[in-house]
C-alpha positions in Angstrom: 20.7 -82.9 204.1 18.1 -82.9 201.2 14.3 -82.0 202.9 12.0 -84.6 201.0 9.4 -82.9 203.0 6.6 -82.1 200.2 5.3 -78.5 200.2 2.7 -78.2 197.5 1.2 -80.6 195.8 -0.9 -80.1 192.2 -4.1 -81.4 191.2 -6.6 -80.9 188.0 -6.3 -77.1 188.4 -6.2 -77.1 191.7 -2.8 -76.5 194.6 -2.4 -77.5 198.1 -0.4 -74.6 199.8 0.9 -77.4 203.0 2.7 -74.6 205.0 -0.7 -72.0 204.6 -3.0 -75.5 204.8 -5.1 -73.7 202.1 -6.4 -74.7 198.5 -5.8 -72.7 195.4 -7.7 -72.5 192.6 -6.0 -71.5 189.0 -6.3 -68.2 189.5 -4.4 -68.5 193.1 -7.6 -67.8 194.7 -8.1 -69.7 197.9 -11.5 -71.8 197.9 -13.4 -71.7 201.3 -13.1 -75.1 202.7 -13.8 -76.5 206.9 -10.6 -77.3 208.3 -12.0 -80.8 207.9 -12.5 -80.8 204.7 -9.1 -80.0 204.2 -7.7 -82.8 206.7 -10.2 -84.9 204.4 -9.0 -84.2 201.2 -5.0 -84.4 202.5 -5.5 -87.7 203.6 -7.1 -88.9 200.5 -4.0 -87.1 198.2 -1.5 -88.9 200.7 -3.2 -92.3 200.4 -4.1 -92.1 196.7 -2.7 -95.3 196.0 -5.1 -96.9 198.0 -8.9 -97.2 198.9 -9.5 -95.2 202.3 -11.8 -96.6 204.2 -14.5 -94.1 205.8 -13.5 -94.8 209.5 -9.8 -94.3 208.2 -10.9 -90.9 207.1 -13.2 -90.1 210.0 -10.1 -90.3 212.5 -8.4 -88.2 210.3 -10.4 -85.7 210.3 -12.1 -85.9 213.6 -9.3 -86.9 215.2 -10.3 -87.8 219.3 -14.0 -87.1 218.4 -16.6 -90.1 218.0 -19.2 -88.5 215.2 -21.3 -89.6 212.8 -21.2 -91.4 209.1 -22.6 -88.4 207.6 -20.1 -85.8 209.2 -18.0 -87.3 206.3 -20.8 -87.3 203.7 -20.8 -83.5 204.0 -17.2 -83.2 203.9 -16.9 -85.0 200.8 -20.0 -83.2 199.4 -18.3 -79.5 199.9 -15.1 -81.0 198.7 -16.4 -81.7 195.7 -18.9 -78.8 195.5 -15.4 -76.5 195.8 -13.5 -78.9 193.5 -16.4 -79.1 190.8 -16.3 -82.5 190.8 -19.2 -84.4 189.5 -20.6 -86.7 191.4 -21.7 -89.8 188.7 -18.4 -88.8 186.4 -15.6 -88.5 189.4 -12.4 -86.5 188.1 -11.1 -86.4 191.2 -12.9 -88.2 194.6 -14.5 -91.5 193.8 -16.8 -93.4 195.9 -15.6 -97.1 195.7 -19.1 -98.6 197.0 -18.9 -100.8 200.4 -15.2 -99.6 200.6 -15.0 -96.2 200.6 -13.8 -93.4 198.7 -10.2 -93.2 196.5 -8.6 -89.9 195.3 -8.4 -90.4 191.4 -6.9 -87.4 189.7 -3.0 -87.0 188.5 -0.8 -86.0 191.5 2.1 -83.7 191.4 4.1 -83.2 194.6 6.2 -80.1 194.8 9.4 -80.3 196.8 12.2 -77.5 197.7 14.1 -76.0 194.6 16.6 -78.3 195.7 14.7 -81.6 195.3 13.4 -82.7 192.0 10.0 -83.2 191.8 8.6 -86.3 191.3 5.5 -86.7 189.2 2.9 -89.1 190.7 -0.1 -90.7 188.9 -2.7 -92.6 190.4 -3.3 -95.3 187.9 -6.4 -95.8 185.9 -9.7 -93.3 186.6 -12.9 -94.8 187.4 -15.4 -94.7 184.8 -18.0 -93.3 186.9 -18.5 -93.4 191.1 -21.9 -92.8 192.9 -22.1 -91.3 196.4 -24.9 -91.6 197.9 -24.4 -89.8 201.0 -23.0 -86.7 199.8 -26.8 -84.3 199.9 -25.9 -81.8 202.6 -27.6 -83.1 205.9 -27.8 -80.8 208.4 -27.6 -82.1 211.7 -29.9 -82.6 215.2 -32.1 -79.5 215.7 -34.6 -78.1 218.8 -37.3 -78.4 221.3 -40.3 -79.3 220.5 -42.7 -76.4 220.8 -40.3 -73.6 221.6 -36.4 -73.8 220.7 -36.2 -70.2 220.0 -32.5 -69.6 219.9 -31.5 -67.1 222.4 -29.7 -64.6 221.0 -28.2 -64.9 224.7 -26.8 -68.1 225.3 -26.0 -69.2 229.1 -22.0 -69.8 228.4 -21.4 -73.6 229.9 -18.6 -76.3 229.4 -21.0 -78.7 228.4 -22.4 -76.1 225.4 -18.9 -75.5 224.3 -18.4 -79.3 223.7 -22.0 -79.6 221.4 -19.9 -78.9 218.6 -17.3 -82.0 218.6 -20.2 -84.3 219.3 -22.9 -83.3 217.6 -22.5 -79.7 215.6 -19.1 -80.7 213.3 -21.1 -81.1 210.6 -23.8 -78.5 211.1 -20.7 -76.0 211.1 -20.0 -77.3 207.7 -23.7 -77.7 206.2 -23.8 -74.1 207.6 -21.0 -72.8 205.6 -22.8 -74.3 203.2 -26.5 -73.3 202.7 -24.7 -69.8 204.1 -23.0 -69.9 200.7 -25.7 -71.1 198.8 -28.6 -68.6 199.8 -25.8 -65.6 199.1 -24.6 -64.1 196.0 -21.1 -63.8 196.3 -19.0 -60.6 195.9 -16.2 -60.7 193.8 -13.6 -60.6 196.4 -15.2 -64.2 198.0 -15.5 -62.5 201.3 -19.2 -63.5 201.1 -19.3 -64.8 204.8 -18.3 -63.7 208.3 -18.5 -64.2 211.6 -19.0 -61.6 214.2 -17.4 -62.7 217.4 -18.5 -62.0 220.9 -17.1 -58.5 222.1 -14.3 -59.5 225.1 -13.8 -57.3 228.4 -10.8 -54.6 228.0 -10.0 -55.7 231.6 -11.4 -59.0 233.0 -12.4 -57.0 236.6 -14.6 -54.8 234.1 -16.5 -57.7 232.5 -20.3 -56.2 231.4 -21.9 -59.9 229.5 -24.5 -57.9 228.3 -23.1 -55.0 226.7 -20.1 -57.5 225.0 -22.4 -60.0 223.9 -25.3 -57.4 223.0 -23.0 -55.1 220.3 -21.5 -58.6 218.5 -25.5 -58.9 218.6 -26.7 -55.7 217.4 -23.2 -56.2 214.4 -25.0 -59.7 213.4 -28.6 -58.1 213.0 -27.2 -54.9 211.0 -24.7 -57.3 208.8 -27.2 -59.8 208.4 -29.9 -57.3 206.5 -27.0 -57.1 203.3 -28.1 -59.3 200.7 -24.2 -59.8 199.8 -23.1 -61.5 202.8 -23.6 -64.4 204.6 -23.4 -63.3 209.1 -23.2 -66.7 211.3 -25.6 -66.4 214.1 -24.4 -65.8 218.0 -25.4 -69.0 218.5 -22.8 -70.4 217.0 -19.8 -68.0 218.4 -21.5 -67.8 221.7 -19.3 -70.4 224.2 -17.7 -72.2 221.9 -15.2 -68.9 221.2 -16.1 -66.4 223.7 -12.9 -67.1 225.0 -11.3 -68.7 222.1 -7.2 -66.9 221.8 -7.3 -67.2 218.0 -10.2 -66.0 216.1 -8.9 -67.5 213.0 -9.3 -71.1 214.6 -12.9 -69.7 215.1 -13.0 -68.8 211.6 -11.8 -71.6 210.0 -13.9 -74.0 212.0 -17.4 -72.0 211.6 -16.3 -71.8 207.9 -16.7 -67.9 207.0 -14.2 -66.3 205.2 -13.9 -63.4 207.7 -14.0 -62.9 211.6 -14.4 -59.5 213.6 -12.9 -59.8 216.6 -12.9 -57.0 219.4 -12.6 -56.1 223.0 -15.1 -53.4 224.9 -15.2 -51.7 227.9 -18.0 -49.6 229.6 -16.0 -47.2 232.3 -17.2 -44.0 233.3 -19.9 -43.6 231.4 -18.1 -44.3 228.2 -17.8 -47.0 226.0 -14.1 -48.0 224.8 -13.8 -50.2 221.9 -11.3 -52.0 219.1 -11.9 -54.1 216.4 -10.6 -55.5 213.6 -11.9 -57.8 210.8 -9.4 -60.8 209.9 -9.1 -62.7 206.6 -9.7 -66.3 207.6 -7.3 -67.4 204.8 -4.4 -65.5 205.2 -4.8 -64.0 208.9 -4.1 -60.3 206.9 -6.5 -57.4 208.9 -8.7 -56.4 206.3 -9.7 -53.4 208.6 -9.1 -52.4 212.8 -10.5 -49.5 214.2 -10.1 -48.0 217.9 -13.4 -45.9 219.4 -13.4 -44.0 222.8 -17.3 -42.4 222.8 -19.7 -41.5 225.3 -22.1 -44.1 226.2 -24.7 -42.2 224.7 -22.9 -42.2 221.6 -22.6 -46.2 221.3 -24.8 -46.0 218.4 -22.9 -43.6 216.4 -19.6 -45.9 216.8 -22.2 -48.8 216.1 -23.0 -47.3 212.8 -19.4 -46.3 211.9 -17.9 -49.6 212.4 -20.7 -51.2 210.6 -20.0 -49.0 207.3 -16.7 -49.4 207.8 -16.7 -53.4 207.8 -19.3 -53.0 204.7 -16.5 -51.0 203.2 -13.9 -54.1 204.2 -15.4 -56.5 202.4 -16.1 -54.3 199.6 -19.9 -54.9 199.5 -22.4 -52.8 196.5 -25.6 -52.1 198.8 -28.3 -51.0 196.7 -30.6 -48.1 197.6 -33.4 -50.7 199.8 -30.0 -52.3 201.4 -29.1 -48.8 202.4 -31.9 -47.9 204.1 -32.7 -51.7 205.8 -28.9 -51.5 206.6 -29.4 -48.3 208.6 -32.0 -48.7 210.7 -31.6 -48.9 214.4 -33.7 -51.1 216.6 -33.6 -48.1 219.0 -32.4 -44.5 219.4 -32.2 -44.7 223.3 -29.4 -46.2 224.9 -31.1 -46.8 228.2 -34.0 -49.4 226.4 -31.3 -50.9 223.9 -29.5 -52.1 227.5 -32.3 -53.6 229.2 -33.3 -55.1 226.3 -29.7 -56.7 226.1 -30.5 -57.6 229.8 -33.8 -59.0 229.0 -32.1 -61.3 226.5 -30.0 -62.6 228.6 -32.8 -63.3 231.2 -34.9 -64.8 228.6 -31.7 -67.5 227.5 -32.5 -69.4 230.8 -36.0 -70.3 230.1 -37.0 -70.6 233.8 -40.1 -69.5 235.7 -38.0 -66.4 237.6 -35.5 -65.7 233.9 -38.7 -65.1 231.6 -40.6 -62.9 234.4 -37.4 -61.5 235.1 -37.2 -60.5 230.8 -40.4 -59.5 230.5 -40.0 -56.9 233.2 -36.9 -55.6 231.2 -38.9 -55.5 227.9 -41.4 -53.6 229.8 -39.2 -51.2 231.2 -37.5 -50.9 227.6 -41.1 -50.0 226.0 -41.7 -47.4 228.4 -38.6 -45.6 227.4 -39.2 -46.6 223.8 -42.7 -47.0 222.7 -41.7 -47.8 219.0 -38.8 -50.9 220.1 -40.1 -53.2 217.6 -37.8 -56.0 218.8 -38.6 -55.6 222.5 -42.1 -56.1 221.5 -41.3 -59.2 219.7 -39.4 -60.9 222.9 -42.0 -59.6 225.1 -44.4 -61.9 222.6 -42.3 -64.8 222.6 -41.4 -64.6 226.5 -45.1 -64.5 227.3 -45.7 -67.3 224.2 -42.9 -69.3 226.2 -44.6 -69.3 230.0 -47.9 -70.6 227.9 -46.1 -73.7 225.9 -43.9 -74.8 228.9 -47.0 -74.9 231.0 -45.9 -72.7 233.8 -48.4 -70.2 233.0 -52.2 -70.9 232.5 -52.6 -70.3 228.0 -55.7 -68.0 229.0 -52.9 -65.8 230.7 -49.9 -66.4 228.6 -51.1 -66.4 225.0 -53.2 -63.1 225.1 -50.5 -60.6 226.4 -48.0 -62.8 223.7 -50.4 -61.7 220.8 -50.9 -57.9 221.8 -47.1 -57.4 221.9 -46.2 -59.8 218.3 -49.1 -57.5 216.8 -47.8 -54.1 218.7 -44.0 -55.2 217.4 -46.1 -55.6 213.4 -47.7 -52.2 213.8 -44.0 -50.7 214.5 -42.1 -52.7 212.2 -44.1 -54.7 209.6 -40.5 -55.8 208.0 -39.5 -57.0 211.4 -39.0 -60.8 210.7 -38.9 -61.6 214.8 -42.7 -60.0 215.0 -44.2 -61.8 212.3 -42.5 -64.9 213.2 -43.6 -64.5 216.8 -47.4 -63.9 215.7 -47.3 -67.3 213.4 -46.2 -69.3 216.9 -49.0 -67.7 218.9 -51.4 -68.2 216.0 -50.3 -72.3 215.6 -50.3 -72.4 219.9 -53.3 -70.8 221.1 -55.7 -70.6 218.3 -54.4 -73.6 216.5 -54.8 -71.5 213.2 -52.4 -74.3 211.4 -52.4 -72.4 208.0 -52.2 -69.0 209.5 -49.6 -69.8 211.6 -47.7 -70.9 208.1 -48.2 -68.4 206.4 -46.3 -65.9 208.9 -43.6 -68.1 209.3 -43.0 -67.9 205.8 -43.8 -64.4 206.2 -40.7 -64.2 208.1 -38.7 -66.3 206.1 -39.1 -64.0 203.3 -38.6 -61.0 204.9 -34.8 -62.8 206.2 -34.5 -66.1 205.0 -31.6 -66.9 207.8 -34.1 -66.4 210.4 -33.4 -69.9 211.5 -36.6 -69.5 214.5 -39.0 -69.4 211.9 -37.5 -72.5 210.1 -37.5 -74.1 213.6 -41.3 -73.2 214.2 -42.2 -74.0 210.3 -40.4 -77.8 211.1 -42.6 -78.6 213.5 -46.2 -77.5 211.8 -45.1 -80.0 209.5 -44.8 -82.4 212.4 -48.7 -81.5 213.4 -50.1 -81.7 210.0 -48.2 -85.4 209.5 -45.7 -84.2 207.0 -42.9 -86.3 209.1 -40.1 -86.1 205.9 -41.1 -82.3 205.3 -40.7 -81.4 209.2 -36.8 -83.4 208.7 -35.9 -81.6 206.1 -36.9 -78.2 207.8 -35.5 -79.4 210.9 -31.9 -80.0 209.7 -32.2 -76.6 207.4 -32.9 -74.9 210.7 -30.0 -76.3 212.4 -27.7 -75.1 209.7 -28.7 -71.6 210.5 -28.2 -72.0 214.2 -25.1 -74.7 214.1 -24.2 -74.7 217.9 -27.9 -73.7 219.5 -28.5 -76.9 221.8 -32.1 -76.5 221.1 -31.7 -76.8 217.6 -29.4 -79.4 218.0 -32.2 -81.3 219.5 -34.8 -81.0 217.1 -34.1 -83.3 214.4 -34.3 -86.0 217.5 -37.5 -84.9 218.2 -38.6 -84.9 214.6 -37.3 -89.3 214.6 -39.2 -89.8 218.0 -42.5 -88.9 215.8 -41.6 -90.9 212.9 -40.7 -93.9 215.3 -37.0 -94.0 215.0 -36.3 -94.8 218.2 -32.8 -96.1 217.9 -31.8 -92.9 215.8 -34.1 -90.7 218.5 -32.0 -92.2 221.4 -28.7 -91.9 220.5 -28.8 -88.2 219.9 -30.6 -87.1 222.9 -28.1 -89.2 224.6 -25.2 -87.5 223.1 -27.0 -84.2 223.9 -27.5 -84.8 227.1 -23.7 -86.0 227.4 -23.2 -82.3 226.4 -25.8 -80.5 227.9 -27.2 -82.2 230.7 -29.2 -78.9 231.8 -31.3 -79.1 229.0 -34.5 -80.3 230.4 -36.2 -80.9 226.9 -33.8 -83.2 225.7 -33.9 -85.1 229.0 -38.2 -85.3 228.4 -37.7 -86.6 225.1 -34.7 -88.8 225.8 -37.7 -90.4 228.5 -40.4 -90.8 225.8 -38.1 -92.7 223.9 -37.3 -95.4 226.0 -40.9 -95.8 227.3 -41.8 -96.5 223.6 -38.7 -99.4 223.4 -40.4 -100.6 226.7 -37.9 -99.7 228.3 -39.9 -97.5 231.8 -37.6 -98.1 234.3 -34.9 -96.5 232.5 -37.2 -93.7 231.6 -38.2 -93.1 235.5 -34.7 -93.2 236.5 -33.7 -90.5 233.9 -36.9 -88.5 235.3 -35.3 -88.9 239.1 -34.4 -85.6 240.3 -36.0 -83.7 237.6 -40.0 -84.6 237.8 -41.1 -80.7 237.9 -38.9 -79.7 234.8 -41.6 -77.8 232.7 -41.4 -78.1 229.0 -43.8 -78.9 226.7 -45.9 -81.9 227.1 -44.3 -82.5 230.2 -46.8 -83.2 232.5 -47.6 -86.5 230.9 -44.0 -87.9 231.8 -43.8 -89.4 235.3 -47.5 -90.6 235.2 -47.0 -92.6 231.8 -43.3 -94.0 232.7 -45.1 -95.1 236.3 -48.1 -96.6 234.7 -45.6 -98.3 231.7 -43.6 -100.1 234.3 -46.6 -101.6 235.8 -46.7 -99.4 238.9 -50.5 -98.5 238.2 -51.3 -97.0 242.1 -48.5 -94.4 241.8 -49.7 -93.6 237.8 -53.2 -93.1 239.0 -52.0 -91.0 242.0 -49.9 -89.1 239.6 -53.2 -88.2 237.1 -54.8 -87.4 239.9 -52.2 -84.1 240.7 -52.4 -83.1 237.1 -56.4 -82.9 237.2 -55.8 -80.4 240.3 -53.8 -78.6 237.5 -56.6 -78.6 235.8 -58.2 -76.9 238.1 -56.1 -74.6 238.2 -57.0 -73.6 234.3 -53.7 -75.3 233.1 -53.9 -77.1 229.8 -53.7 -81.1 230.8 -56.2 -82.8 228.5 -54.2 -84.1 226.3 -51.0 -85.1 229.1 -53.8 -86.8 231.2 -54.7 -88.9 228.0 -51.3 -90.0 227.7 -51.2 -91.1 231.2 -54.7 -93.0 231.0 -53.9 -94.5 227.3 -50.5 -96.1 229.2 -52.4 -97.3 231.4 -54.7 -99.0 229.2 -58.6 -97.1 230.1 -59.4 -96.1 226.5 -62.4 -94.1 227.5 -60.9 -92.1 230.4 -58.0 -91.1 227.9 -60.6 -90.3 225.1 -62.3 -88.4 227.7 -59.3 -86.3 228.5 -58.6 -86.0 224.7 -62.0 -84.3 224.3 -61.3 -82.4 227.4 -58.1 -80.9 225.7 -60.3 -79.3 222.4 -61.0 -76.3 225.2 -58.2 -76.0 227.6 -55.7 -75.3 225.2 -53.1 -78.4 225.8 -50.4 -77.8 224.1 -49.6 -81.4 223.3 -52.8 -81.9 221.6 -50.8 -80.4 218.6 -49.6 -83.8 218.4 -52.3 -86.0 218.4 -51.9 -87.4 214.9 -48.4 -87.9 214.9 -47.5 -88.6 219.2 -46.7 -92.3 219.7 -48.3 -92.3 222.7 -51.5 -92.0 221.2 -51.1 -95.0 218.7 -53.2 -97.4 221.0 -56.0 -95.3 220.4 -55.5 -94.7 216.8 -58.3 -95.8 215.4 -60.7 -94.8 218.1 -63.3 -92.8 216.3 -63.6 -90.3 219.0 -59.8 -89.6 218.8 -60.6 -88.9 214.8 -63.5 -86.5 215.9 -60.6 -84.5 218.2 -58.3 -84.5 216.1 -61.0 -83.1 213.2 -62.5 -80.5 215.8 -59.1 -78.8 216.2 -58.5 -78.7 212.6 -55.7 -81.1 212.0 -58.1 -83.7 209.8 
C-alpha cells in the first residue's frame, strides 16, 4: 500500500522536516522556532486553502489551554521574524482583517520516493496584509513594590501550571528579546537553558546545592556577551522534574539545554552533565566529575569553559576576566548563601530573618561576598516594603549592606540595583533611584529585577504606558516568576483597567493561590468595580497577609460595603501601628477617603510625608485616592515628597 502520508513540505526557501518537526532554512540550517509556533505555522500550511480563523489556530496550538488573543499575535510575529516575512507586503502569512490569518506562499508537499509529489499552489497572493497584533507583548509581570525574582523558587503544582495559563507567550517573547539583545554566534547556538541539577539518588536529595550550581552556571553563562542564559525562574518547577530536557528546551525556546544530576556524599561532590542540541537531541558535550567538596569550584569552572567551548563562543579579553570571577572562594559561605536563597524565596516574616542570618553567617566567613551583601540589602529592603518591619529599622541596615556589596563589587548589577530600590523606598530619591536601576541594566541588561523596579518608578512618576512597556519587558526576562507574572496586572489596576486587571489576577491566583500580592490586588480591583463584598470574601482567611499597601485592605473593603462601625474599628488598629513606628499614613487615608471624611484622609496623607508609608509612592496614580484628587492639600503631599 502507497503511504500518501506527506513528509516535507517546501516553501519560499524554506522546508518543513514533519518527522524532526523542525524548519530548514536554504542552507539546511534549522531556524529557532516555540513548539507553537511550529504547531502554528503547520496548521496554516495544512489549511492554506482556506482562511483560519484565530480561535481555529489557538486550539491548535494551545491545544487543552484557554490563553489569550495575543499568545497568537507573538507566534505569528516570530514566525514571520524567522521567515522574513514583511508585515505590510506578506510573501507568506497574511492577515485577512476580522477573519484571520491565510498562509499565501507556493506549497510543495514531499511524499516517499514512491509517491509522486504533487505540487500545490495556493491561488492568488494578497497585495498587501496588515497585522496589527504582531509587536512582541510580553505578558503579566510582578508585585508591586518588591517582586524580586528569587533565584530560589518554592517548587509548587500551582507554579508549574503559570506557564499554560499565563507564561505561553512570555516563553516565546522571551526567546525573543533573548535573541534580540544577543549577537549571535555563527553556529546559532546563541541561547541556552541551564536546567536545575537533579539528585544522583532521590534519598540523597540536597535542594540547595542542585538548584544553587544550575544557579551559580546561569550567573557565570550569563556575563558572555554571545549568549543568551534563561533565568532559574523559568526552569525552576516547571522542569525540575521534567524526563526530557529537550521538551524543556523546545518549550523555553533556547537552542541548547544542560542537563545534569549531583550528589553531595561524603564530603564530595559527584556530578554529570551534558549540554543537548534542542534541534536535533545530538550531545554537544557530557562530562562526569567526582571532586572534593572543597573543590566544587574548580569542577564549577571546568564545566563552565567547557560548555563555552560547546557552543563555540570568541570571549574577548573583558569577557575573560567577567567570565572568571567567582562570587566566592569559600565553599562554606557559597552554601549558606545557597541556603539563604532559598529562605529568602518564601518572603515570610520567619524565611527573610531566617536569610538574613545565613547572609550574615556567609559575610563572616567571606567579608568580600559581594552577592551576599546584595541579598542581605534586599532581604532587609523586603521586611521594610511589606510592612512587617518598622522602615526606620528595615531600610538603614538594607542601605549599609547594597553600599558594602558596591564597595566590593562596583560591577555587581544585584548591588547597584538593590541601592536604586532603597533609594526610591526610603528616601523617595525618584531620580536617584533611576539612575541605578539603569546603572544595573547596563552593567547586565537581562537583569530582569531592575526592569521590574524601573517599571514601577514609572508607575510613581505617572508614566502609566512607560511602566507597561517595562513591565512586560521584565516579564520576558523572568517568563515563569509568578511575581512577574503579576505585574503587568498591577500596572492596568493604576491605569483603571479593571476588567483587564481582574482577569489576570484571577487566572494567577487559579495558579498560584499562595501568592498573597496577587490576592491584595485582585481585592482592590473589585472594590473599585463596587464590587466590596466580593473583595472581603476574597480577604476571608487572609486579613494579616503583609505586602505592600496592605494595611489599607480590610478597612477600605469594610467601609466600601457600607459597614462603616467595623471600617472605623479597623483604622483604629492601624493607628496602634502607628504607634508602633510602622508606616500607615498613607493606608489610613485610604481607609478614611472610602469612607468618605476628606479631612481625616488628608490628615493621614500629610501624616505619611514622615513615617515613610510605602504606599504614598502612589499617591498620584492609586485609585483610591481619586476622590480626593483635586484636594489641594493632597497636591501639596504629593509636591512635598517630590513626585510634583
Amino acid at each position: 500500500m502507497v503511504d500518501t502520508t506527506p513528509r516535507a513540505y517546501e516553501f519560499d526557501s524554506f522546508r518543513v522536516d514533519l518527522p524532526k518537526r523542525r524548519v530548514l532554512d536554504r542552507q539546511g540550517a534549522p531556524l529557532v522556532l516555540s513548539s507553537r509556533a511550529y504547531e502554528v505555522l503547520l496548521y496554516l500550511i495544512e489549511h492554506r486553502f482556506e482562511v483560519v480563523s484565530k480561535d481555529d489556530l489557538l486550539r491548535a496550538g494551545w491545544p487543552g489551554l484557554v490563553v489569550e488573543e495575543n499568545n497568537l499575535s507573538q507566534a505569528i510575529s516570530s514566525l514571520r521574524r524567522a521567515l522574513a516575512d514583511a508585515r505590510q507586503q506578506a510573501r507568506v502569512i497574511a492577515t485577512i482583517p476580522g477573519r484571520g490569518y491565510r498562509f499565501v506562499a507556493d506549497v510543495t508537499v514531499e511524499f516517499d520516493a514512491s509517491v509522486s509529489p504533487p505540487a500545490s499552489s495556493n491561488g492568488p497572493s494578497l497585495e498587501s496584509a496588515d497585522d496589527s497584533h504582531n509587536v512582541p507583548q510580553h505578558q503579566p509581570s510582578a508585585a508591586a513594590d518588591d517582586g524580586r525574582a528569587s533565584t530560589m523558587p518554592p517548587t509548587t503544582a500551582g507554579r508549574r501550571h503559570v506557564l499554560g495559563v499565563l507564561g505561553v507567550a512570555t516563553v516565546a517573547a522571551g526567546g525573543w528579546l533573548w535573541s534580540r539583545r544577543t549577537q549571535a554566534p555563527a553556529t546559532g547556538r546563541q541561547s541556552i537553558a541551564v536546567l536545575p541539577f537533579k539528585p544522583l539518588l532521590a534519598s540523597d536529595r540536597n535542594e540547595a546545592l542542585e538548584l544553587g550550581m544550575a544557579d551559580t552556571l546561569i550567573a557565570r553563562l550569563s556575563e558572555l556577551p554571545n549568549v543568551a542564559v534563561a533565568p532559574l525562574s523559568s526552569v525552576h518547577g516547571q522542569w525540575r522534574e521534567a524526563d526530557d530536557p529537550l521538551a524543556a528546551g523546545r518549550a523555553l525556546k533556547v537552542a541548547a539545554v544542560l542537563d545534569g544530576h549531583i550528589q553531595l556524599n561524603g564530603g564530595r561532590v559527584r556530578l554529570t552533565a551534558r549540554l543537548l542540541d534542542v534541534q536535533n537531541g545530538t550531545a554537544l558535550w557530557s562530562g562526569r566529575f567526582d571532586e572534593p567538596l572543597s573543590d566544587v569550584f574548580t569542577v564549577q569552572d571546568a564545566m563552565a569553559q567547557q560548555v563555552v567551548a560547546a557552543l563555540e563562543l570568541e570571549l574577548t579579553p573583558n569577557s575573560k576576566r567577567r567570565f572568571s570571577r567567582r562570587p566566592t572562594s569559600n565553599v562554606e559561605a557559597w552554601q549558606l548563601y545557597l541556603n539563604a536563597r532559598l529562605q529568602w524565596s518564601t518572603r515570610t516574616e520567619a524565611g527573610l530573618k531566617r536569610a538574613i542570618e545565613l547572609h550574615d553567617r556567609a559575610l563572616a566567613l567571606d567579608p568580600n561576598f559581594a552577592l551576599a551583601a546584595a541579598g542581605l540589602a534586599d532581604c532587609w529592603a523586603v521586611l521594610g516594603v511589606f510592612n512587617i518591619l518598622q522602615p526606620d529599622r528595615a531600610f538603614p541596615p538594607a542601605r549599609a549592606a547594597a553600599q558594602r556589596a558596591i564597595g566590593i563589587d562596583p560591577e555587581l548589577a544585584e548591588a547597584q540595583a538593590s541601592l536604586g530600590h532603597v533609594m526610591i523606598q526610603y528616601d523617595r530619591d525618584w531620580q536617584g533611584g533611576q539612575r541605578q536601576y539603569i546603572k544595573a541594566l547596563k552593567l547586565r541588561p537581562t537583569y530582569g529585577q531592575a526592569m521590574f523596579w524601573l517599571a514601577n518608578s514609572q508607575i510613581y512618576l505617572g508614566h502609566i504606558s512607560d511602566a507597561l512597556i517595562k513591565a512586560r519587558e521584565a516579564q520576558a526576562l523572568e517568563p515563569m516568576s509568578v511575581p512577574f507574572a503579576a505585574n503587568v496586572g498591577v500596572v492596568q489596576y493604576f491605569a483603571r483597567d479593571y476588567v483587564g486587571a481582574r482577569e489576570r489576577m484571577t487566572r494567577l491566583l487559579e495558579t498560584a493561590p499562595y501568592y498573597a500580592l496577587g490576592r491584595r490586588i485582585l481585592a482592590r480591583v473589585m472594590m473599585m468595580q463596587g464590587d466590596a463584598h466580593a473583595a472581603l470574601e476574597l480577604l476571608r482567611g487572609h486579613e494579616n497577609d503583609r505586602v505592600p499597601g496592605s494595611l489599607a485592605d480590610l478597612g477600605r473593603a469594610l467601609a466600601l460595603d457600607g459597614q462603616r462601625d467595623a471600617a472605623r474599628r479597623e483604622a483604629l488598629r492601624i493607628e496602634g501601628l502607628g504607634a508602633e513606628g510602622f508606616g500607615v499614613g498613607s493606608d489610613l487615608a485610604l481607609i478614611w477617603s472610602a469612607l468618605g471624611e476628606t479631612g481625616l484622609a488628608l490628615d493621614a496623607l500629610e501624616r505619611g510625608v514622615a513615617d515613610h508609608s510605602q504606599w504614598m509612592t502612589f499617591i498620584n496614580t492609586e485609585p483610591g485616592f481619586d476622590a480626593i484628587r483635586d484636594e489641594p492639600r493632597l497636591r501639596a503631599v504629593s509636591r512635598q515628597v517630590g513626585l510634583g
